[in-house]
C-alpha positions in Angstrom: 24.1 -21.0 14.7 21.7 -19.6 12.1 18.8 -17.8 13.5 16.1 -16.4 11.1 13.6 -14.0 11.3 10.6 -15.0 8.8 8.8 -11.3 8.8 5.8 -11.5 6.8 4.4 -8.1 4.8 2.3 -6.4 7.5 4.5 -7.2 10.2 3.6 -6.2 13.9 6.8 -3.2 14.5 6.9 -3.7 18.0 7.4 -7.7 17.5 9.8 -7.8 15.1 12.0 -5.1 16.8 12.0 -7.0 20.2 13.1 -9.9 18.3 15.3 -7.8 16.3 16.7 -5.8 19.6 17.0 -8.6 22.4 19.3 -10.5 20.2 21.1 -8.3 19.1 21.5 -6.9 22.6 22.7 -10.7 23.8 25.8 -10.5 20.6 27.2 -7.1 21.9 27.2 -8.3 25.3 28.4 -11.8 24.7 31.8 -13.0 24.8 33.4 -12.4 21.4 33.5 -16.1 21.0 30.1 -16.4 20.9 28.5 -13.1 19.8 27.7 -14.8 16.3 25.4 -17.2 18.0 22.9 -14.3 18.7 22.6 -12.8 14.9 19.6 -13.1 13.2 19.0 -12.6 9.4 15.6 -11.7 8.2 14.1 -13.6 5.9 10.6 -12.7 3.7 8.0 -14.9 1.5 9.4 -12.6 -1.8 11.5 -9.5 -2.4 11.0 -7.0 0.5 8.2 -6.4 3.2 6.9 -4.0 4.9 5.6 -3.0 8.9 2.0 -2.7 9.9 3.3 1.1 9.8 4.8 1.3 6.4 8.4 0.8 7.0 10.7 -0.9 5.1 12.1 -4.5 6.3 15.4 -4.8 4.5 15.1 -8.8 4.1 16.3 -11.9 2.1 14.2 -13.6 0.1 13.9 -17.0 1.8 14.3 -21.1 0.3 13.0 -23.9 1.9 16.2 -26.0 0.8 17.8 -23.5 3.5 17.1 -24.7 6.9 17.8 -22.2 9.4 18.9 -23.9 12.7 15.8 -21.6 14.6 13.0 -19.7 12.6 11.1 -17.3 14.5 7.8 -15.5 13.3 6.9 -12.2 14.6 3.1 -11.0 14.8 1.1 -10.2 12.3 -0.1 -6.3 12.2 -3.9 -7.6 12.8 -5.6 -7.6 16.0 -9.3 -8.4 15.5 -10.7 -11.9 14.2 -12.4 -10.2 11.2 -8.6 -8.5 10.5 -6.4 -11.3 11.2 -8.9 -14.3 9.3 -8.2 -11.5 6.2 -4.6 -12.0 7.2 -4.4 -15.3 7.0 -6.3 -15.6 3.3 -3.2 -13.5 2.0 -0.7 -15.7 -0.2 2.3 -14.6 1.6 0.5 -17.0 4.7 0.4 -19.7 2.3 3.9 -19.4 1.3 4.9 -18.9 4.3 3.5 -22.4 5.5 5.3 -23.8 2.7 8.5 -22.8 4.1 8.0 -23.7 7.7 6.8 -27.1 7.2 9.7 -28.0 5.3 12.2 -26.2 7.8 10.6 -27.9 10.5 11.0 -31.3 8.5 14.6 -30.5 8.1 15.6 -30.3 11.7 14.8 -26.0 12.4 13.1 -25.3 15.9 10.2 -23.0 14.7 9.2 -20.4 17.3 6.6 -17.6 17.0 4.6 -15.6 19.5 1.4 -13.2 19.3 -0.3 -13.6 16.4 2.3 -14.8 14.8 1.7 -18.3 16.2 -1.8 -18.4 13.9 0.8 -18.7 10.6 2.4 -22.0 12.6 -1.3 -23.5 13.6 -2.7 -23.1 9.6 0.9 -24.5 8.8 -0.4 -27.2 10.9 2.3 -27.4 12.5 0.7 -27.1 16.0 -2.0 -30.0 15.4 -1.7 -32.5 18.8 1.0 -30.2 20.6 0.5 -27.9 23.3 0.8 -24.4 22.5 -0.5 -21.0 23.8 -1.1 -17.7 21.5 -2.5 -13.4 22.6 -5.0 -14.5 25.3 -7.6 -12.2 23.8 -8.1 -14.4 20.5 -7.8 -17.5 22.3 -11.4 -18.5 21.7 -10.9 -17.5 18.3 -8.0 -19.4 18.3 -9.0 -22.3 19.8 -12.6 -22.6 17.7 -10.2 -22.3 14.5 -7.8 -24.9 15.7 -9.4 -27.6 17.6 -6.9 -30.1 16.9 -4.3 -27.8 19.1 -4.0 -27.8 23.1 -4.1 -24.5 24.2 -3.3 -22.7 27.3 -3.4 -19.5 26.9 -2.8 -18.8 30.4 0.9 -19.8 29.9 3.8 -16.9 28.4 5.5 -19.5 27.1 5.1 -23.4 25.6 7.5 -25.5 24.0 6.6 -29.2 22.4 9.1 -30.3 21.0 10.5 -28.6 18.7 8.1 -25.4 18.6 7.8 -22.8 20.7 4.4 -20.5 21.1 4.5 -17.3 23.0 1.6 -15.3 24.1 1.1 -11.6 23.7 3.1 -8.4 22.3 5.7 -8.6 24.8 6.3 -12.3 24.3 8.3 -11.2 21.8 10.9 -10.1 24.3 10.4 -13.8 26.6 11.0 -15.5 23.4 13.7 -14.4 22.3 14.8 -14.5 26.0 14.0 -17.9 26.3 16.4 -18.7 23.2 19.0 -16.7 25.0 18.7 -18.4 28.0 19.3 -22.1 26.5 22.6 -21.0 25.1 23.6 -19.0 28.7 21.1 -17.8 31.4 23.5 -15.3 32.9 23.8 -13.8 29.6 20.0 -13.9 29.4 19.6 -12.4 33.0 22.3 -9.8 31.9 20.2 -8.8 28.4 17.2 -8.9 30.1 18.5 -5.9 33.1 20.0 -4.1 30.0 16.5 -4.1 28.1 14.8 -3.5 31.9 12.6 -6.8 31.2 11.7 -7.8 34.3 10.2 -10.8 35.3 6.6 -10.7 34.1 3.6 -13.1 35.3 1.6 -15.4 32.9 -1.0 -14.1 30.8 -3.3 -15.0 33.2 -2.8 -11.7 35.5 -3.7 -9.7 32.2 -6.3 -12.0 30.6 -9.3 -10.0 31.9 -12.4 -12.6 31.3 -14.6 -9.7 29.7 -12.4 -9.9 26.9 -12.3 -13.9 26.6 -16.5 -14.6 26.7 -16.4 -13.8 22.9 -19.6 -13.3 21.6 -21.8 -16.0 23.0 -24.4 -14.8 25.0 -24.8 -17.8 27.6 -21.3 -17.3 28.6 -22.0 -13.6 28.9 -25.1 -14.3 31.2 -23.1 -16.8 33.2 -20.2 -14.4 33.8 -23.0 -11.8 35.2 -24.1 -14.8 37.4 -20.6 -15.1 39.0 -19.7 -11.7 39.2 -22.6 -11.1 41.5 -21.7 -14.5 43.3 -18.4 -14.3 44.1 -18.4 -14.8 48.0 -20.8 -17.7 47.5 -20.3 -21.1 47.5 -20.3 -22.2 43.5 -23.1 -24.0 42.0 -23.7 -24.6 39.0 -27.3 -25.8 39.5 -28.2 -21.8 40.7 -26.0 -20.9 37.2 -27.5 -22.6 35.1 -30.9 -21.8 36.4 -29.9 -18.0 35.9 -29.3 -18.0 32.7 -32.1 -20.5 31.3 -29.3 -23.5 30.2 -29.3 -27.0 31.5 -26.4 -27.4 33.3 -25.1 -30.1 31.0 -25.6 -27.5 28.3 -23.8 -24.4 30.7 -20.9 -26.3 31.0 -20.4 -27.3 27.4 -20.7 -23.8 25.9 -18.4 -22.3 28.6 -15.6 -25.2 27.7 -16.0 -24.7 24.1 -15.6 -20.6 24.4 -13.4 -20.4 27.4 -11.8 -23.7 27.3 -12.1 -24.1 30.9 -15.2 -25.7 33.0 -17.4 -23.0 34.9 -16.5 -23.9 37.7 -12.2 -22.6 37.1 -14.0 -20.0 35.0 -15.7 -18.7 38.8 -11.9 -19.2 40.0 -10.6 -17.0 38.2 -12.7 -14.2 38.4 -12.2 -14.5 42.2 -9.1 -13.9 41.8 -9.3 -11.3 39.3 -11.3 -9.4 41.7 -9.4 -10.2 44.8 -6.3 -8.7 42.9 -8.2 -5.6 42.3 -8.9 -5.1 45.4 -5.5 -5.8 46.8 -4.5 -3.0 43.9 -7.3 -0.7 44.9 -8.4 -0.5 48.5 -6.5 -1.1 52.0 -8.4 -4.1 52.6 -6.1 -7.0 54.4 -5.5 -9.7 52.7 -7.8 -11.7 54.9 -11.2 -9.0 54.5 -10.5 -9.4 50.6 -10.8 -13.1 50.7 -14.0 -12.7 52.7 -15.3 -10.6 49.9 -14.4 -13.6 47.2 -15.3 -16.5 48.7 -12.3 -17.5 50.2 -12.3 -18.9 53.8 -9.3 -17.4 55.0 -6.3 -15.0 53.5 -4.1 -18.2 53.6 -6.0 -19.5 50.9 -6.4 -16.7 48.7 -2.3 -15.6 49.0 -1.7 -19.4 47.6 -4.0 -19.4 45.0 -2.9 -15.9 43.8 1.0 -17.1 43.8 -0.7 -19.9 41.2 -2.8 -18.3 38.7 -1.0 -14.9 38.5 2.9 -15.6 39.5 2.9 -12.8 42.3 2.7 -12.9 46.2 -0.4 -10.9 47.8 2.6 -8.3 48.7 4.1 -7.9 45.4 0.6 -7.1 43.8 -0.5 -4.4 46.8 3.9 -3.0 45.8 2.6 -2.1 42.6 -0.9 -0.6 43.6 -1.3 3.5 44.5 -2.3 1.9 47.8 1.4 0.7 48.7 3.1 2.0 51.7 
C-alpha cells in the first residue's frame, strides 16, 4: 500500500513527526508480512521543505499522475487566523490543491488533521461533507467554509473518502485510525507503545472562551450564562441582557458557535460541572445542583456524552482524587 505524506514548507514539527512516528512504530511491530503496509514516503509541492522550526524535510517532489493509495497532510506551522489566512495565500497551498484534487479523483483517501484540514476545505474538497478541524479556529473555519458541515466537537470524521482530524494530537488518532482499519490489535499494540491512551473529543478541551471569536453579542451572552447556570434557560431573559431580539441572539450565536444558545448554555454547564468535579470535593449530586441539573443522575449521563468520561474518571485525574 502506498501511503504519502504531503508536508507543505512551514510544516507543524510535532504533526508531521506523529504521523511520521506512529507509522513507523505500527511496521517494526507488525508482522514481517505486513510491515510494508505502514511506510510512508513524504512527498512536497517542489524540491525540499522545511518545519515551522527550520528543519530540513528530506522529501520527494510529488506528481499528480502518481496516486498514492492514502495522502495525509500534516498541520500547517500557523496558529492564529491572521497567520494561517497568510498561509493559505502562499503558492505552495495552491499547488498543493492541485495535487489533492486529482489524487482524490484517482481513487487516494485524503486525510489531514489540525490545520492541515484548511489546505483540503480551499481544495474544496470538503464542500457538502462532514468534517471537523482545531476546535479553536472552528468559527474561523466555519465562516470561511460555509459550504462544509462541521463538528468540531468530534476527534475524528470520515465522509467518504476523507478523513478530518481535530487538534495537534489528532495527528497521533489519525494515523491510529489508518492503523486500525488494516488491524486494531496492531493499533491497540502501537498505541501502548507510543502511551496514547484513549483521549475524549474535543469537546472536553474546547473551552467556549476561546470559541466566542470576536463578536461581542456572543461575548455578552456567554456572561449571561455564566452567571445563570443553575437557572432554568431562557432565552427571553438572554436576549433581554444583552439588548438583541431573541430571533437576532440566536442567529449570531449559530453563525459564530454553530450551535443554538440554548446547547451553547449546555455546554458551559458542563464545562463547569467538570471543573468542579476536577477542583473541589463536591459530590456529584451538590455539583449538579450548582449547574442546573436536577439530580447527579443527570449530570453523570450528560458528561459520559459531551466529554467521553464517567463523573469518576474526571474526579481520577483531579488533585482532589482519593
Amino acid at each position: 500500500m502506498n501511503i504519502a505524506i504531503l508536508a507543505l514548507d512551514g510544516a507543524f514539527d510535532t504533526g508531521l513527526a506523529a504521523f511520521q512516528d506512529t507509522l513507523t512504530t505500527a511496521a517494526e511491530l507488525a508482522p514481517t508480512s505486513e510491515s510494508k503496509s505502514f511506510k510512508a514516503t513524504v512527498l512536497s509541492v517542489r524540491h525540499g521543505a522545511m518545519t515551522a522550526h527550520g528543519l530540513a524535510i528530506p522529501a520527494v517532489p510529488a506528481v499528480a499522475s502518481f496516486a498514492p493509495d492514502l495522502v495525509l497532510v500534516p498541520a500547517v506551522g500557523a496558529k492564529t487566523e491572521e497567520a494561517l489566512s497568510t498561509t493559505l495565500r502562499h503558492p505552495d497551498c495552491a499547488s498543493a490543491g492541485v495535487l489533492l484534487r486529482a489524487w482524490h479523483k484517482r481513487g487516494s483517501t485524503i486525510a489531514a488533521a489540525c490545520t492541515g484540514t484548511f489546505l483540503l476545505a480551499e481544495a474544496g474538497l470538503l464542500d457538502g461533507r462532514a468534517a471537523t478541524t482545531s476546535w479553536w479556529l472552528s468559527p474561523f473555519f466555519r465562516s470561511r467554509y460555509p459550504r462544509v458541515d462541521l463538528d468540531h466537537h468530534r476527534t475524528i470524521v470520515r465522509a467518504d473518502n476523507i478523513v478530518t482530524a481535530g487538534a495537534v494530537l489528532a495527528h497521533f488518532d489519525l494515523a491510529l485510525w489508518f492503523i486500525r482499519q488494516r488491524s486494531p490489535e496492531l493499533a491497540a499494540t502501537t498505541a501502548r507503545y507510543l502511551m496514547l491512551d484513549s483521549r475524549s473529543p474535543q469537546a472536553t478541551y474546547a473551552i467556549p472562551d476561546h470559541l466566542r471569536h470576536t463578536d461581542e453579542l456572543v461575548q455578552a451572552f456567554e456572561v449571561w450564562v455564566r452567571t445563570n447556570l443553575d437557572r432554568v434557560f431562557s432565552l427571553r431573559d438572554a436576549a433581554q441582557f444583552t439588548g438583541a431580539s431573541t430571533r437576532t441572539l440566536s442567529r449570531r450565536v449559530q453563525a459564530v458557535l454553530g450551535r443554538s444558545p440554548l446547547a451553547y448554555h449546555q455546554d458551559l454547564r458542563v464545562e463547569h460541572a467538570t471543573y468542579l468535579l476536577r477542583t473541589t470535593r463536591l459530590s456529584v449530586d451538590e455539583i449538579a445542583s450548582r449547574t442546573g441539573y436536577a439530580n447527579g443522575t443527570t449530570l453523570r449521563v450528560l458528561l459520559r456524552r459531551k466529554t467521553g468520561r464517567t463523573a469518576s474518571e474526571l474526579r481520577r485525574l483531579s488533585e482532589f482524587a482519593d
